[in-house]
C-alpha positions as CSV (number, residue, x, y, z in Angstrom):
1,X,21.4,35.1,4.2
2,X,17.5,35.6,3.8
3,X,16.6,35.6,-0.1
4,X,13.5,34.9,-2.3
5,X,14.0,31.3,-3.4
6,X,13.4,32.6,-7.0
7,X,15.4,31.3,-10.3
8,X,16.1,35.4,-10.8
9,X,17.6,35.7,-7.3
10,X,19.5,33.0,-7.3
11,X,21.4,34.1,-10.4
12,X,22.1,37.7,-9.1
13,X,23.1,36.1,-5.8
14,X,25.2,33.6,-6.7
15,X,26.7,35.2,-10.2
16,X,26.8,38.6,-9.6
17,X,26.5,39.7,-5.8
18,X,27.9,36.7,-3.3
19,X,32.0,37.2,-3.5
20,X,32.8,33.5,-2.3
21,X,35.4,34.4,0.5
22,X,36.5,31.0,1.0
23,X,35.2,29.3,-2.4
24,X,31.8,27.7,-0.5
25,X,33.7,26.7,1.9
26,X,33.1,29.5,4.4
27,X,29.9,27.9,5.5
28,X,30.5,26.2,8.5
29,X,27.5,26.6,10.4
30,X,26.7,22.5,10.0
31,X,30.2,22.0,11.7
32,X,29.5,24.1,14.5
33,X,26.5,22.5,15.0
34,X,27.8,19.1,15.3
35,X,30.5,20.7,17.9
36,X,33.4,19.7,15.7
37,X,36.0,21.5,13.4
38,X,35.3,22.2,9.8
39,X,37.7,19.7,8.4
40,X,36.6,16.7,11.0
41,X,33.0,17.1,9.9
42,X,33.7,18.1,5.7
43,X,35.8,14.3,6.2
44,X,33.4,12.6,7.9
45,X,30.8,13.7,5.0
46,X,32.6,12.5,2.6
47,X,33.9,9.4,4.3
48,X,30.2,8.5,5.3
49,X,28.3,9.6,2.6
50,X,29.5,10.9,-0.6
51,X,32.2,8.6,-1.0
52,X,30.7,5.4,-0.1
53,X,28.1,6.2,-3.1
54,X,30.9,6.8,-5.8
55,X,32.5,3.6,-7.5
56,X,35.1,4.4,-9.9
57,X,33.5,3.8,-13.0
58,X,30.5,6.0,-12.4
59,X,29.0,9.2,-13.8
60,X,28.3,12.1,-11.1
61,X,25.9,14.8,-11.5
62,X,26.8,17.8,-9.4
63,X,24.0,20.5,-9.6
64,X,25.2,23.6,-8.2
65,X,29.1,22.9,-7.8
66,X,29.8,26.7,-6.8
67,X,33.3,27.1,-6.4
68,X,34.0,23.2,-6.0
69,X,33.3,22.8,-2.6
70,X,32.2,19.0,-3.0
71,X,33.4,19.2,-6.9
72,X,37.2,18.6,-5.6
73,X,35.8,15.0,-3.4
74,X,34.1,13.8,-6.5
75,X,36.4,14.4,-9.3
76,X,39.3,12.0,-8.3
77,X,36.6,9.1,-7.6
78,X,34.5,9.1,-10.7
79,X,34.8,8.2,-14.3
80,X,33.0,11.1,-15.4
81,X,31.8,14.3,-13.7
82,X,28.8,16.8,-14.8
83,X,28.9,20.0,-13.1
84,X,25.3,22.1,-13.5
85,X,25.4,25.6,-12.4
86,X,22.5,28.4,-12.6
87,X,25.5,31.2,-12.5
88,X,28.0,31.2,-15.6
89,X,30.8,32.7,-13.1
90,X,30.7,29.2,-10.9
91,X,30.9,27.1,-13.9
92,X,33.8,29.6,-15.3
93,X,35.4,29.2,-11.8
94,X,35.3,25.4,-12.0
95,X,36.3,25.1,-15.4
96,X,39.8,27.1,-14.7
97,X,40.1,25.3,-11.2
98,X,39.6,21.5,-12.4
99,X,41.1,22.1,-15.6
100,X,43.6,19.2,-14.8
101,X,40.4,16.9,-14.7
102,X,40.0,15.6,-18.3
103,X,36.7,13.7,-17.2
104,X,34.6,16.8,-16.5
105,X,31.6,18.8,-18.6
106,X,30.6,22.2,-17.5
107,X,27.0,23.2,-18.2
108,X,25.5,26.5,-17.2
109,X,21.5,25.2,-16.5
110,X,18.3,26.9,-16.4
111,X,17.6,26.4,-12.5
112,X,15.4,24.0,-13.3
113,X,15.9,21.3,-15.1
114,X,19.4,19.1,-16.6
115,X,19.1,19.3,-20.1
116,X,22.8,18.9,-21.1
117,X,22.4,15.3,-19.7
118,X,20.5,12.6,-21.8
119,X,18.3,9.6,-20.3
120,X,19.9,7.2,-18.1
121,X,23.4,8.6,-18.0
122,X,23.8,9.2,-14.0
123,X,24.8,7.0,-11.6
124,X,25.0,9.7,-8.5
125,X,23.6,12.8,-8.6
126,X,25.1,15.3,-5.6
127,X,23.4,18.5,-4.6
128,X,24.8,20.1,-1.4
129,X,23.4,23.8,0.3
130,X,21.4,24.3,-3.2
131,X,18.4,23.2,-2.9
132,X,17.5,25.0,0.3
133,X,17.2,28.1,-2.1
134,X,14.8,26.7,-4.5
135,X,11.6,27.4,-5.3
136,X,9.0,24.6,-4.8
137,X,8.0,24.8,-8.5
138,X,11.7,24.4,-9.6
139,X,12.2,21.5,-7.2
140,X,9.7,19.7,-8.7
141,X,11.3,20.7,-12.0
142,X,14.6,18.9,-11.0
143,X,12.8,15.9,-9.7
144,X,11.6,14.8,-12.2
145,X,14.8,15.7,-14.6
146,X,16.7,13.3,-12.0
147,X,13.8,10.8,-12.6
148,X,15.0,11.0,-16.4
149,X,18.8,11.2,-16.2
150,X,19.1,8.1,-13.5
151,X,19.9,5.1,-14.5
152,X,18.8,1.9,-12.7
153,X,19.8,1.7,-9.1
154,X,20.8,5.4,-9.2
155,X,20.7,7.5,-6.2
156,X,20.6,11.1,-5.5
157,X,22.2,12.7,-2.6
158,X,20.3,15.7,-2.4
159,X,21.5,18.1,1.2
160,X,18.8,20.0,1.9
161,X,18.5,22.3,5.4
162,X,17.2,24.8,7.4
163,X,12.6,23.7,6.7
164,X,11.7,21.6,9.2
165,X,10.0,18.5,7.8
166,X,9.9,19.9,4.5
167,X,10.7,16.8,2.3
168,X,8.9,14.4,4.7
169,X,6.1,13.5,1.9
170,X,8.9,13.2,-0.7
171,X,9.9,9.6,0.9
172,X,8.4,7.8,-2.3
173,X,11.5,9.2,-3.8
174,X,14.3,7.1,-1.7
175,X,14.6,4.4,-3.7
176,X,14.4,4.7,-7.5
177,X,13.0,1.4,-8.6
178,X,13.0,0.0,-12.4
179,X,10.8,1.9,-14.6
180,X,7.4,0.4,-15.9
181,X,7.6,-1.4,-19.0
């Protein structure tokens, strides 16, 4: 699905034009790719990755949650949850599907930035398919917004596909370090 990566377009595509078939979990070109089954490699990526980087007492940031795709691997492994969303219908969506999760805030963002969350509240922060359709400027915008709500040791997982060497001179950002005094 070609789109401008503008914060404009991504609100009418993702609140008022995409129809989520399968609640984000018709895209299973990634699957494919690795010549296995939807399932085998959605397990292996959170067996590997996502939930290897959660302990139990930890705060996760998810910024574009959609319908829950990854929202339904984190919730039962964290303390606390944060769900950011450009489109108020994905964060309306989550808030009636994981309504049984006490530990969960919705926030309907800006496409840029994390407001809702304060300094130094995050231990993970988990972006999956989202920032792939995000204008440069933006990016930066949440960068540094992750710089902010990180606390020490910190990480961000942040998927991002489909450019081609793209994030190569983000590297610096791998490791967060502690902050200069």
């Amino acid at each position: 699905m070609a789109m401008i990566n503008s914060i404009d377009a991504n609100f009418r595509q993702w609140n008022d034009e995409y129809g989520w078939p399968e609640d984000g979990e018709e895209w299973k070109g990634q699957a494919r790719l690795c010549g296995v089954s939807y399932p085998e490699w959605k397990a292996s990526v959170v067996q590997y990755l996502l939930a290897p980087a959660i302990a139990p007492e930890a705060t996760v940031l998810e910024i574009g949650p959609g319908h829950g795709r990854w929202t339904a691997e984190i919730l039962p492994r964290c303390r606390r949850a944060i769900l950011v969303d450009l489109a108020p219908n994905c964060i309306d969506y989550c808030r009636r599907r994981f309504a049984a999760f006490p530990h969960v805030e919705y926030h309907v963002g800006d496409g840029r930035s994390v407001s809702a969350v304060g300094p130094e509240e995050v231990d993970l922060v988990w972006s999956f398919d989202v920032f792939v359709h995000i204008d440069p400027e933006s990016f930066s915008g949440y960068l540094r917004e992750l710089h902010r709500v990180l606390r020490q040791g910190g990480r961000a997982i942040l998927h991002h596909a489909g450019r081609r060497n793209w994030a190569l001179p983000l590297a610096f950002l791998r490791e967060r370090g502690p902050k200069a005094s």
